[in-house]
MARNUMI-568895 format. One record per residue (C-alpha): residue in one letter; chain; x, y, z. Coordinates in nm, 4 decimals. Example, Ala and Ser with C-alpha at 12.3 -4.5 7.8 and 13.67 -1.06 7.14 Angstrom:
BEGIN
  r  c        c1        c2        c3
  A  A    1.2300   -0.4500    0.7800
  S  A    1.3670   -0.1060    0.7140
***
This chain:
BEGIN
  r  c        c1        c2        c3
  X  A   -2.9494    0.9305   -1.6609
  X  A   -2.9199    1.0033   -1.2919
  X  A   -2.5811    1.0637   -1.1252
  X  A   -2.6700    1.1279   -0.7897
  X  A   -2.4413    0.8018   -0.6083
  X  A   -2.6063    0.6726   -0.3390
  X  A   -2.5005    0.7999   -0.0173
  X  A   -2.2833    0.6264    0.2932
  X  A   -2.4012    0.4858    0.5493
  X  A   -2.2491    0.6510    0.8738
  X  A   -1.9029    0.7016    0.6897
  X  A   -1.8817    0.3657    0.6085
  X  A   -1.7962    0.2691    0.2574
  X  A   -2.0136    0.0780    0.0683
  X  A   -1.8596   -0.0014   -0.3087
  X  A   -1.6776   -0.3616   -0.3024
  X  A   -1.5562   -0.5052   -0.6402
  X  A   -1.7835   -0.3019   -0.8183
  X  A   -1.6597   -0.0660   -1.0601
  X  A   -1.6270    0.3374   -0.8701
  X  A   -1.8018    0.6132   -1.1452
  X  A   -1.6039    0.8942   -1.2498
  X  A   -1.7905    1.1558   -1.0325
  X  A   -1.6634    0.9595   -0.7296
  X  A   -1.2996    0.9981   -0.8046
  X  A   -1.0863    1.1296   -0.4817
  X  A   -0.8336    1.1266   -0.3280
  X  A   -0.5041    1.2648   -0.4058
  X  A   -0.2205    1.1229   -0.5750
  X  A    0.0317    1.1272   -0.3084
  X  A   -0.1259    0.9488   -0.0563
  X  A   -0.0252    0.5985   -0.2306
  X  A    0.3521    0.7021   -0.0801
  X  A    0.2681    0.6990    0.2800
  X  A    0.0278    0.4219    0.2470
  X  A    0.2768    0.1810    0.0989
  X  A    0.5573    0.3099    0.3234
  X  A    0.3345    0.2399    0.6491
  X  A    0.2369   -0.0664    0.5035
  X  A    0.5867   -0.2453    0.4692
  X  A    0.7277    0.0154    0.7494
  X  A    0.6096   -0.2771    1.0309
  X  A    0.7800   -0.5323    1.1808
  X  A    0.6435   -0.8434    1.0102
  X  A    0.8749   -0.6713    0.7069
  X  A    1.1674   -0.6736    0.9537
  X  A    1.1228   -1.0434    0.9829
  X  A    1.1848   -1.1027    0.6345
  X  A    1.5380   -0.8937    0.6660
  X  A    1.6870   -1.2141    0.8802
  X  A    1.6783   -1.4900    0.5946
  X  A    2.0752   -1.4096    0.4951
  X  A    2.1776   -1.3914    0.8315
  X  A    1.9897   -1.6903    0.9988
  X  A    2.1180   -1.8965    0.6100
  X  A    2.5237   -1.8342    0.7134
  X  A    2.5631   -1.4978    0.4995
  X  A    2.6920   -1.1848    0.6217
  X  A    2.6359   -0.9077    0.7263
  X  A    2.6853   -0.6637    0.4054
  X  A    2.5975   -0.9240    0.1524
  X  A    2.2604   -0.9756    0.3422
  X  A    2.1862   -0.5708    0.3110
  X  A    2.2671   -0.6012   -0.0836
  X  A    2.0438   -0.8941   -0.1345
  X  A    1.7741   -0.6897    0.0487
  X  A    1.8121   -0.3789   -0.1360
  X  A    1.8351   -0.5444   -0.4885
  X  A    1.5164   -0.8094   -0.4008
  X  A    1.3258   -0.5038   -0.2713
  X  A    1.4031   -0.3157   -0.6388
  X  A    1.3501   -0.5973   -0.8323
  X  A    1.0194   -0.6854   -0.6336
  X  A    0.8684   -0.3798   -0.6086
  X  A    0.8944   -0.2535   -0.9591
  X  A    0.5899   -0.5198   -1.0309
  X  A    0.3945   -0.4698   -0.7749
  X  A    0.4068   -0.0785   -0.8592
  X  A    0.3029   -0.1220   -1.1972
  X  A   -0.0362   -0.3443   -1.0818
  X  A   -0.1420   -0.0369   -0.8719
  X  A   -0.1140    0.2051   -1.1708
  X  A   -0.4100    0.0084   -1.3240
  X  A   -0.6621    0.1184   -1.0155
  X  A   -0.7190    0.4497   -1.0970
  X  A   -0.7396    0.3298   -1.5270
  X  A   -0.9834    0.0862   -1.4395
  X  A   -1.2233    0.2002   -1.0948
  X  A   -1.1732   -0.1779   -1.0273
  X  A   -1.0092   -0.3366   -0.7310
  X  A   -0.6833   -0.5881   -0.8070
  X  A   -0.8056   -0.9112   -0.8006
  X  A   -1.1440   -0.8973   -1.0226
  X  A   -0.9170   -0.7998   -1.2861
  X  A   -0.8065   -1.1108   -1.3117
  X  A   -1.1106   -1.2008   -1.4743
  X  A   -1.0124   -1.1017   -1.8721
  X  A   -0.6831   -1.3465   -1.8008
  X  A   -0.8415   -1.6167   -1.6319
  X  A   -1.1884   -1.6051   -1.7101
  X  A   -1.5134   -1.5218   -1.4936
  X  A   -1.4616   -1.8678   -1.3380
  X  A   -1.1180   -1.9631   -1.4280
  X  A   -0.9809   -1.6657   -1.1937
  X  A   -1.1052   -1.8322   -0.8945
  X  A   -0.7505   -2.0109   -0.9320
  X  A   -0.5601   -1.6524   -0.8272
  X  A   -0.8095   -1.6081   -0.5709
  X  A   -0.7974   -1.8840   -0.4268
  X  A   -0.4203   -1.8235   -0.3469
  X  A   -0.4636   -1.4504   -0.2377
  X  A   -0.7247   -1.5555   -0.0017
  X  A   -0.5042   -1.7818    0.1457
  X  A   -0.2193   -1.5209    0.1681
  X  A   -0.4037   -1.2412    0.3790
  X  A   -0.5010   -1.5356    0.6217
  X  A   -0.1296   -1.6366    0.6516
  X  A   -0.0050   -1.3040    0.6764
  X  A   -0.3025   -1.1885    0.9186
  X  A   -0.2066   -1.4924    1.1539
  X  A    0.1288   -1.3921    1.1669
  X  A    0.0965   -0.9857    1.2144
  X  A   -0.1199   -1.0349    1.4515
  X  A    0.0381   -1.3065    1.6516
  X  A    0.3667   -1.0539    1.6399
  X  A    0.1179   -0.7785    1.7635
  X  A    0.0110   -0.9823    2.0446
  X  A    0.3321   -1.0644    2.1697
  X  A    0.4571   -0.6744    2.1386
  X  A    0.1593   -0.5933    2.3384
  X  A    0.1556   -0.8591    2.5792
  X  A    0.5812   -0.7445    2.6384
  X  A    0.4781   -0.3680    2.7013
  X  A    0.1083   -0.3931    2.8758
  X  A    0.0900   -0.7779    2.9975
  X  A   -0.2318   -0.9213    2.9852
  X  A   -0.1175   -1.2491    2.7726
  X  A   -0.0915   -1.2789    2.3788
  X  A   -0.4351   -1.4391    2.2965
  X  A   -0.5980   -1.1434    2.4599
  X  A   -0.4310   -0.8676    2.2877
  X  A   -0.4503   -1.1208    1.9026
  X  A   -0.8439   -1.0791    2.0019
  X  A   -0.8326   -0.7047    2.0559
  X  A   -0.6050   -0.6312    1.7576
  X  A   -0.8141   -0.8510    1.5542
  X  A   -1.1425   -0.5946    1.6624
  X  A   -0.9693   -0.3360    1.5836
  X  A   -0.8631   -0.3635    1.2574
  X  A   -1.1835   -0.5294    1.1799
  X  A   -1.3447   -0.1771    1.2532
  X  A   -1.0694    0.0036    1.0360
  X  A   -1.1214   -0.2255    0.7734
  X  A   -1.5095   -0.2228    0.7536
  X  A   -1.4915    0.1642    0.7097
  X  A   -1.2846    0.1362    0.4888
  X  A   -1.0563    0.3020    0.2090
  X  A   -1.0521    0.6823    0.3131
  X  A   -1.0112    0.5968    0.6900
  X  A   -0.7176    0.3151    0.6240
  X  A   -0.5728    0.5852    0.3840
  X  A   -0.5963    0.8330    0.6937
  X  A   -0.4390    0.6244    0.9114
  X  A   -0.1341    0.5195    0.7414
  X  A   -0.0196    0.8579    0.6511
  X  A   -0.0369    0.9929    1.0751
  X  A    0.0862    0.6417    1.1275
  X  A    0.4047    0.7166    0.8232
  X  A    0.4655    1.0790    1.0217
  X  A    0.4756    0.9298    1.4015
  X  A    0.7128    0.6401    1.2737
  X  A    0.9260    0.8751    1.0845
  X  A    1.0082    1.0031    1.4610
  X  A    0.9877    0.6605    1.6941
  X  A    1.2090    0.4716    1.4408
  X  A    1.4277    0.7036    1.2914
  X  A    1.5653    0.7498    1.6744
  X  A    1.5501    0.3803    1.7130
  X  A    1.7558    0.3193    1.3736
  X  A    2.0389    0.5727    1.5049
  X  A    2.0712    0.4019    1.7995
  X  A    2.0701    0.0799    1.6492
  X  A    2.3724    0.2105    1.3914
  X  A    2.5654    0.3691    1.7025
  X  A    2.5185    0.1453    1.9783
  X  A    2.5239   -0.1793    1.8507
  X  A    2.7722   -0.4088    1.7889
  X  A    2.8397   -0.6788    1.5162
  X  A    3.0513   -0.9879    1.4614
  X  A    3.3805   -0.9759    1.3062
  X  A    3.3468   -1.0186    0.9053
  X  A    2.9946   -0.8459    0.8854
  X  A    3.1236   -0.5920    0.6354
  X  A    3.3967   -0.7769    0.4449
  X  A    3.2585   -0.7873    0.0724
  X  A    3.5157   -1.1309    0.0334
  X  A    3.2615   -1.3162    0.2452
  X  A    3.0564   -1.4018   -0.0196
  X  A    2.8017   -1.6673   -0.0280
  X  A    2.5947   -1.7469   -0.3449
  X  A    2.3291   -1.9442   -0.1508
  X  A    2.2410   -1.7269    0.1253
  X  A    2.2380   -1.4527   -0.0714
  X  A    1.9832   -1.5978   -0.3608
  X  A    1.7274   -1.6758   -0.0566
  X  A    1.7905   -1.3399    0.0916
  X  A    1.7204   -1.1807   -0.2156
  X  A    1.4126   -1.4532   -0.3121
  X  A    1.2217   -1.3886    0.0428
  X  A    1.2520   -1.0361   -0.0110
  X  A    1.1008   -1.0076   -0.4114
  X  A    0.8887   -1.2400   -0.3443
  X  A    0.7657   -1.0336   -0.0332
  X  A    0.7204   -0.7557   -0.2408
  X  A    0.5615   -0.9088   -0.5436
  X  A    0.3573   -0.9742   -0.2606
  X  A    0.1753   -0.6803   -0.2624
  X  A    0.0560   -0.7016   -0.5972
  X  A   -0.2574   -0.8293   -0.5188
  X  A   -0.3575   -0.5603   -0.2927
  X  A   -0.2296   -0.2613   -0.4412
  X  A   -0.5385   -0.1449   -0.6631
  X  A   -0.7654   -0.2124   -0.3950
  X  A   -0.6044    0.1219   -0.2807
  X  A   -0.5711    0.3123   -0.6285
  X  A   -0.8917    0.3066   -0.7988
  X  A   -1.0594    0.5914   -0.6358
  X  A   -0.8270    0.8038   -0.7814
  X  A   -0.9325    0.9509   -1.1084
  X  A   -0.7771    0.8350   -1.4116
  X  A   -0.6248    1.1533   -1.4975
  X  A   -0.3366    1.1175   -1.2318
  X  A   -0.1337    0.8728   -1.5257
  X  A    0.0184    0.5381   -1.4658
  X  A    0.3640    0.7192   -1.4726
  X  A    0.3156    0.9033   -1.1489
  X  A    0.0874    0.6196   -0.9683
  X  A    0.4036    0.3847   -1.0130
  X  A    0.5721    0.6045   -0.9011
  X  A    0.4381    0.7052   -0.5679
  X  A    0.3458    0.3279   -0.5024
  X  A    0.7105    0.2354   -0.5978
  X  A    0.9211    0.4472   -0.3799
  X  A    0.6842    0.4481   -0.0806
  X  A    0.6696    0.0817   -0.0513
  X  A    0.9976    0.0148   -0.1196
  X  A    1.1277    0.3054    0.1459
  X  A    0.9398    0.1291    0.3683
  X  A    1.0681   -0.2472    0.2751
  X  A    1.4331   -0.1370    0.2701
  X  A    1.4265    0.0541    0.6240
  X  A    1.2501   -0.2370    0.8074
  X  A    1.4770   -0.5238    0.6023
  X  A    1.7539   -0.3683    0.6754
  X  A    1.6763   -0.3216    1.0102
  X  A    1.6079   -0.6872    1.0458
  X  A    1.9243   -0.8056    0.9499
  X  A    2.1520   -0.5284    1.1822
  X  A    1.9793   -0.7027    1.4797
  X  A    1.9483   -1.0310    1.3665
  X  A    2.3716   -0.9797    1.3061
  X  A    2.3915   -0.8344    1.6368
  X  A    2.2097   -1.0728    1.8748
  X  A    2.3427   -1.3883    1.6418
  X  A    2.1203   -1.7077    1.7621
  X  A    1.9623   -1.5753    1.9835
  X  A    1.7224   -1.3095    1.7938
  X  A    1.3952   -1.3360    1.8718
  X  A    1.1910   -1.0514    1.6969
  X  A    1.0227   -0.9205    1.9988
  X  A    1.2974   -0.9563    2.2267
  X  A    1.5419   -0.8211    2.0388
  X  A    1.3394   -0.5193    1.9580
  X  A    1.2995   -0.4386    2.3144
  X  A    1.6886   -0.5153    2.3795
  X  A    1.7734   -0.3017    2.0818
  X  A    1.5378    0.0104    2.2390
  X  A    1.6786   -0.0310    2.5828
  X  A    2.0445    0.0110    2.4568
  X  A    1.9215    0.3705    2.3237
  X  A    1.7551    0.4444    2.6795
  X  A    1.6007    0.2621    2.9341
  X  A    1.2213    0.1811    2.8054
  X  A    1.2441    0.3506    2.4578
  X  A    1.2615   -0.0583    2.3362
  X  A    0.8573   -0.0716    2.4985
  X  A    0.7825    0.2790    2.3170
  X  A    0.9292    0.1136    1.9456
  X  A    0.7113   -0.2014    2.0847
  X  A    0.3750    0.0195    2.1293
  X  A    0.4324    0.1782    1.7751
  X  A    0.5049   -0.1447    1.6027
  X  A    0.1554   -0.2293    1.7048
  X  A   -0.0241   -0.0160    1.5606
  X  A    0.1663   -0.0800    1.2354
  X  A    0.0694   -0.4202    1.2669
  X  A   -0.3160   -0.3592    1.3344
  X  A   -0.3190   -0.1332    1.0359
  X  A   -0.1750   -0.4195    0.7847
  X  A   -0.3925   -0.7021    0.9089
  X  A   -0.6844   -0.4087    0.8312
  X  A   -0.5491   -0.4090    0.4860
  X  A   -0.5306   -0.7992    0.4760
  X  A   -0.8967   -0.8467    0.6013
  X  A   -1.0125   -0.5325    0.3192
  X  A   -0.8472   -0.6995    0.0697
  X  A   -0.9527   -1.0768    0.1720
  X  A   -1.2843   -0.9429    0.1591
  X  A   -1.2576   -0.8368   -0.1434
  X  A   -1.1509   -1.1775   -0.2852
  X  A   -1.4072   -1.3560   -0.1156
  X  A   -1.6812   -1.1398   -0.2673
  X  A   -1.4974   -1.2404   -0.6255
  X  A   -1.5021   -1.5781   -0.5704
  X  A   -1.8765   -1.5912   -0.4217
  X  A   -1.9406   -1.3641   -0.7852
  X  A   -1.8565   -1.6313   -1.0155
  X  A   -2.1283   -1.8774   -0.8776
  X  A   -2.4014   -1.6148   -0.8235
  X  A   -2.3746   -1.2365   -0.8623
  X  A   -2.3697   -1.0451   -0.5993
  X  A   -2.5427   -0.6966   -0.5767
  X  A   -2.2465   -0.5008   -0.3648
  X  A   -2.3970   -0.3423   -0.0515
  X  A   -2.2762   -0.2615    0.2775
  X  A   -2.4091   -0.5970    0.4496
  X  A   -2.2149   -0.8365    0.1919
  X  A   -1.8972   -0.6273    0.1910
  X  A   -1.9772   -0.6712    0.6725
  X  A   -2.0233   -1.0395    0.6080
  X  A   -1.6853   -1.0835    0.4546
  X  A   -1.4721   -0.8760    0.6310
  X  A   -1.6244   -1.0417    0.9687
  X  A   -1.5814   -1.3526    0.8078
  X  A   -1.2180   -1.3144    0.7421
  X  A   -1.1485   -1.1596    1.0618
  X  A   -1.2981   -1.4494    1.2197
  X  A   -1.0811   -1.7098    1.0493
  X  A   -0.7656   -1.4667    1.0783
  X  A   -0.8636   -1.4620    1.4466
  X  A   -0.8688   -1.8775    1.4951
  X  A   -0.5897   -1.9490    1.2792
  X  A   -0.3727   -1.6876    1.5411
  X  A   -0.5256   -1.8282    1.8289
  X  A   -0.4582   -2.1963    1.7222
  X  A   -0.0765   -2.1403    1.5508
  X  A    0.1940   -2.2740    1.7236
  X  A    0.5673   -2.1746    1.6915
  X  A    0.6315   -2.4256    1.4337
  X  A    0.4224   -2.2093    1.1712
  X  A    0.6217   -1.8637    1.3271
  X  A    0.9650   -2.0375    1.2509
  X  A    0.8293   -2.1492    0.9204
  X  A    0.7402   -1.7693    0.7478
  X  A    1.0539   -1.8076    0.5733
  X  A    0.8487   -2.0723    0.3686
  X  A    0.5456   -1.9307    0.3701
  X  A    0.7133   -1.6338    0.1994
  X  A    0.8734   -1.8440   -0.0268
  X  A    0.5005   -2.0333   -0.1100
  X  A    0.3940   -1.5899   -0.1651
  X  A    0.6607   -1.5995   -0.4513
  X  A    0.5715   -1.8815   -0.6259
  X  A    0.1943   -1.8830   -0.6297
  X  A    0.2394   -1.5454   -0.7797
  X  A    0.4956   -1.4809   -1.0182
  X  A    0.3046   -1.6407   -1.3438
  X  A   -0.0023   -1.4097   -1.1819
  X  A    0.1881   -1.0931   -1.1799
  X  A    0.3560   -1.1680   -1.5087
  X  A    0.0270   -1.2869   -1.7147
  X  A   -0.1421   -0.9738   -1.5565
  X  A    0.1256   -0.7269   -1.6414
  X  A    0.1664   -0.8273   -2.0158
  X  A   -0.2191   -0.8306   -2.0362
  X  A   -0.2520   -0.4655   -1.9386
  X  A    0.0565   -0.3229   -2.0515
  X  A    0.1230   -0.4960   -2.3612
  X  A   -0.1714   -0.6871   -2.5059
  X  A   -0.4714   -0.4820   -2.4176
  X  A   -0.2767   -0.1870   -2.3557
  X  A   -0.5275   -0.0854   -2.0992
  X  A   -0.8031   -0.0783   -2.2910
  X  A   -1.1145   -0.3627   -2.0946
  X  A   -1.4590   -0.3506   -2.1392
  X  A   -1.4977   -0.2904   -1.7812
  X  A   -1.8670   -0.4384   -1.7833
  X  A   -1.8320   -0.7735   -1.9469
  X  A   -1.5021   -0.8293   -1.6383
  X  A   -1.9351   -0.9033   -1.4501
  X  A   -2.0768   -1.0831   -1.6996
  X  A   -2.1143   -1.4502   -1.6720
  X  A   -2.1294   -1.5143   -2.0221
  X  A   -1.9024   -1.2136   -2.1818
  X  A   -1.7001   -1.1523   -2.4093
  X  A   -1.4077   -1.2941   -2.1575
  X  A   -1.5551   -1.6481   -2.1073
  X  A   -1.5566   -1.8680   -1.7813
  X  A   -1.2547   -2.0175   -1.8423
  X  A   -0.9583   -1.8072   -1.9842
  X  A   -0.7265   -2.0902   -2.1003
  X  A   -0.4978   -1.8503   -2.2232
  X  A   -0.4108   -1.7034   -1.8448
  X  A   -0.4388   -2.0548   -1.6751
  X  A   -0.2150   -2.2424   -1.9609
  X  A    0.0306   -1.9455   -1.8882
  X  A    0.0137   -1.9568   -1.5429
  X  A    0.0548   -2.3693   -1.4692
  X  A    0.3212   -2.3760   -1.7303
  X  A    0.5222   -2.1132   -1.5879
  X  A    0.4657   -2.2343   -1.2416
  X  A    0.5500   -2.6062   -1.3147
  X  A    0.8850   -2.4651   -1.5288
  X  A    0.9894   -2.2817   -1.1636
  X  A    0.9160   -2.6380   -0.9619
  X  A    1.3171   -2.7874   -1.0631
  X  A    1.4518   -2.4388   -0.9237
  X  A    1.2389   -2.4224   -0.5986
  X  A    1.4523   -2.4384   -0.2628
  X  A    1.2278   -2.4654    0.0512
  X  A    1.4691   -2.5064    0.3134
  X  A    1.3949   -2.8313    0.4398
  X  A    1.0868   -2.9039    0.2978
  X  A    1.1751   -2.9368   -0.0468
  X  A    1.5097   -2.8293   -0.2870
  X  A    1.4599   -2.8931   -0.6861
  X  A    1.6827   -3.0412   -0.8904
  X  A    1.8299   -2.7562   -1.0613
  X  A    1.8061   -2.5873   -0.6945
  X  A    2.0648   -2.8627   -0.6045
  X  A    2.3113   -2.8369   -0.8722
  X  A    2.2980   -2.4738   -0.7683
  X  A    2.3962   -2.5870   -0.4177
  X  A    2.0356   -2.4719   -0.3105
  X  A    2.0214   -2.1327   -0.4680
  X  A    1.6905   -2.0447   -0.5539
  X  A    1.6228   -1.8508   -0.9309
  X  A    1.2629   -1.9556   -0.9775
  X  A    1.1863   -1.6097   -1.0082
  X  A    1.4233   -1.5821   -1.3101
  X  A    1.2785   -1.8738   -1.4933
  X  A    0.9050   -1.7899   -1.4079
  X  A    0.8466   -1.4741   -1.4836
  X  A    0.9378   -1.4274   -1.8558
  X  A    0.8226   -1.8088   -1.9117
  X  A    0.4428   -1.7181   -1.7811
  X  A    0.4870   -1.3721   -1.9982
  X  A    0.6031   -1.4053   -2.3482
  X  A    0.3690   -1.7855   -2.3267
  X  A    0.0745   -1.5426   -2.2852
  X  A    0.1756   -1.3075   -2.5394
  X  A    0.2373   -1.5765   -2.7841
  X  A   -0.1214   -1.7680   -2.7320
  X  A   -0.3097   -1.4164   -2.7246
  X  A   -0.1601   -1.2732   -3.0764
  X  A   -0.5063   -1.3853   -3.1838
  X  A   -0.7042   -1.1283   -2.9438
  X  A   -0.9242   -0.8847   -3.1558
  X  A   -0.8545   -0.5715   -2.8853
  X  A   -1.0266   -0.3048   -3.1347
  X  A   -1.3414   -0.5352   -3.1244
  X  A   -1.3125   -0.5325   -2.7260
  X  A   -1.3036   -0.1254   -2.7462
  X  A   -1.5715   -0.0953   -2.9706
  X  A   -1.7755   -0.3416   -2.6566
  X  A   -1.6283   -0.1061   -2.4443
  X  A   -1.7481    0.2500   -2.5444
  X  A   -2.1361    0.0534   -2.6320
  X  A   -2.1820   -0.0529   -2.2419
  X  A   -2.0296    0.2602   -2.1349
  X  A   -2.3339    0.4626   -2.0277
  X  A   -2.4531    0.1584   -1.8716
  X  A   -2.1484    0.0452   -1.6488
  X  A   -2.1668    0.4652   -1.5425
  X  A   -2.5829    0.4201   -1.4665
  X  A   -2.4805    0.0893   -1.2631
  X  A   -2.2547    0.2138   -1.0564
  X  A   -2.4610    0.4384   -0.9469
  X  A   -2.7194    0.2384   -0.8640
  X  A   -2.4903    0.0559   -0.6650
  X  A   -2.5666   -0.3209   -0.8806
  X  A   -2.3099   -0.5071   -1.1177
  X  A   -2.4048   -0.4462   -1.5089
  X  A   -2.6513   -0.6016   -1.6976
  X  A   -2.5189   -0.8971   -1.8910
***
């Protein structure tokens, strides 16, 4: 058997959803906490810090609703990135032993739509941070960030691991002087800090947006993992993945709400961040601008990676797809173009709206992350014959009805406890005077239904497929093509 890989082209990388061979492995296991920190270190995560404030909460109670969500949240999404380095497989094609080759299509479909809505809105904040600092009007500077991280994205995995970790050591500087300043200098209402000002509702969004946010990540976080060789445990890949990312989502949350207390109705993200600076020294609020920039072009290059990545899975269940460099250009271009239109044609409707868009985040995937997470952890206990997750007609089937049952019944369970703002408030939601504990009822609804309906799955037989196809899955890796069915 040969195991020469083949080589890259000019640096860039070439392996999509394909599974990476052992003798590829990199990468060291510490570089998941400065990735994750950078990645929720930007100010689209400060956005989602505002909810308790803008809601009628205050002060305090908002910071302990985004500390607890951010706990709660991030403990699944760090468990979904410990299964990258297991499995050499990206996140979302391992949906495929839940849902089916087919059936999984459902997931994507929702992820897809996710790293559009959050790529619209980091890079419409980018713009606008640009545009304060260097003029030259938002659409210009949505265009150029949009090139940019097109190019970071289409080298791919080493380069956007590179870049968030000098990105994590500049920030440490830039914001830790702009967090002092906004702890001395500013000012807040009367009330912020009295633990008797209590409000149940305010408090259960604050806490939703922010799990929800984090849960969030799920879907990206092997996409970043599975390089790493399998030897670095799931203990220690949790947690690295854990504490960076939620470092990062407690700083910038946190952050969010301090302003949005200080500056009351009239926070505008942008605005306020350049206020905030100026009250440390006169243009330091441009400087924080500058840097928050090039946090933001670094997570839309995550969101176009990882959309590309789902659009290759999706394309794979109609007709495989032989991963190469040109398929893996085609889909990242493709998503950057879309990214790029919906930015350019948004309006401020769909800015003041992210609240619910967050919300949407949460509830499209909490049966996901708990049918996933009892799949790996409990009923397979890790253990996939990697090379039928590419087989059309494996031992996994088209349709998983096990996964989708799980997943709509858990999702339709959450539907009486859903509070949109506006847009839509449950039943249950209202007797709760719009508190919002879908989360609660989904998750262990979604989980213990799969468990139940897969008591039934013959996981020794699965091994024993497993260890057979092997030396093949190895042998097709390196010759860069999916398996043989």
């Amino acid at each position: 058997m040969t195991t020469s890989a083949q080589p890259r082209v000019s640096g860039l990388e070439i392996r999509s959803i394909d599974y990476v061979p052992l003798d590829e492995r990199h990468g060291k296991l510490w570089h998941l906490g400065p990735l994750w920190f950078m990645s929720n270190a930007q100010i689209a995560t400060l956005a989602v810090g505002l909810i308790g404030i803008t809601e009628g909460g205050n002060l305090i109670w908002s910071l302990l609703a985004i500390v607890t969500g951010t706990l709660v949240g991030t403990f699944f999404m760090a468990f979904h990135s410990a299964q990258g380095p297991q499995l050499g497989l990206p996140q979302m094609i391992q949906s495929r032993p839940q849902f089916g080759y087919v059936g999984a299509l459902l997931v994507w479909l929702f992820a897809y739509v996710q790293y559009a809505g959050f790529n619209v809105f980091n890079t419409i904040l980018a713009g606008q941070a640009l545009h304060t600092t260097l003029h030259g009007g938002v659409k210009l500077w949505v265009a150029v960030v949009t090139v940019i991280a097109l190019v970071v994205a289409l080298v791919g995995y080493d380069i956007i691991h590179k870049a968030e970790r000098i990105l994590t050591y500049t920030f440490l500087v830039v914001f830790g002087i702009f967090t002092v300043g906004v702890l001395v200098h500013l000012h807040y209402p009367p009330g912020s800090f009295d633990l008797s000002g209590f409000k149940w509702t305010p408090f259960l969004a604050q806490f939703g947006v922010v799990a929800g946010y984090q849960i969030s990540w799920a879907i990206y976080v092997s996409d970043y993992s599975r390089y790493l060789p399998p030897d670095v445990t799931v203990r220690k890949t949790f947690y690295w993945t854990y504490f960076g990312s939620a470092l990062g989502g407690i700083w910038l949350m946190v952050l969010g709400a301090l302003l949005a207390a200080w500056a009351g109705k009239g926070f505008e993200t942008i605005a306020s961040i350049d206020a905030a600076g100026d009250e440390v020294f006169s243009g330091f609020g441009a400087i924080v601008l500058l840097f928050a920039a090039l946090g933001l072009v670094s997570v839309t290059a995550l969101n176009m990676y990882g959309g590309s990545l789902t659009l290759i899975s999706a394309i794979d269940s109609f007709r495989r797809v032989r991963p190469t460099l040109g398929v893996r250009l085609l889909t990242i271009g493709l998503t950057a173009a879309l990214s790029l239109v919906g930015a350019l044609a948004a309006t401020s409707h769909f800015l003041q709206n992210f609240n619910n868009f967050l919300l949407l985040v949460l509830y499209l995937f909490i049966p996901w992350t708990a049918v996933n997470l009892m799949d790996y952890y409990v009923v397979r206990r890790g253990h996939y014959a990697i090379a039928e997750i590419f087989n059309p007609h494996g031992i996994y089937g088209r349709w998983g009805v096990h996964g989708i049952v799980s997943y709509l019944v858990g999702f339709a369970v959450m539907i009486p406890f859903f509070s949109v703002g506006t847009l839509f408030v449950g039943p249950a939601a209202k007797a709760l005077d719009g508190a919002d504990i879908s989360l609660f009822i989904g998750l262990p609804v979604s989980a213990l239904l799969y468990w139940w309906l897969t008591r039934s799955i013959d996981v020794a037989a699965e091994q024993r497929v497993a260890a057979a196809e092997a030396i093949e899955l190895e042998r097709a890796a390196h010759e860069h093509r999916e398996p043989s069915p």
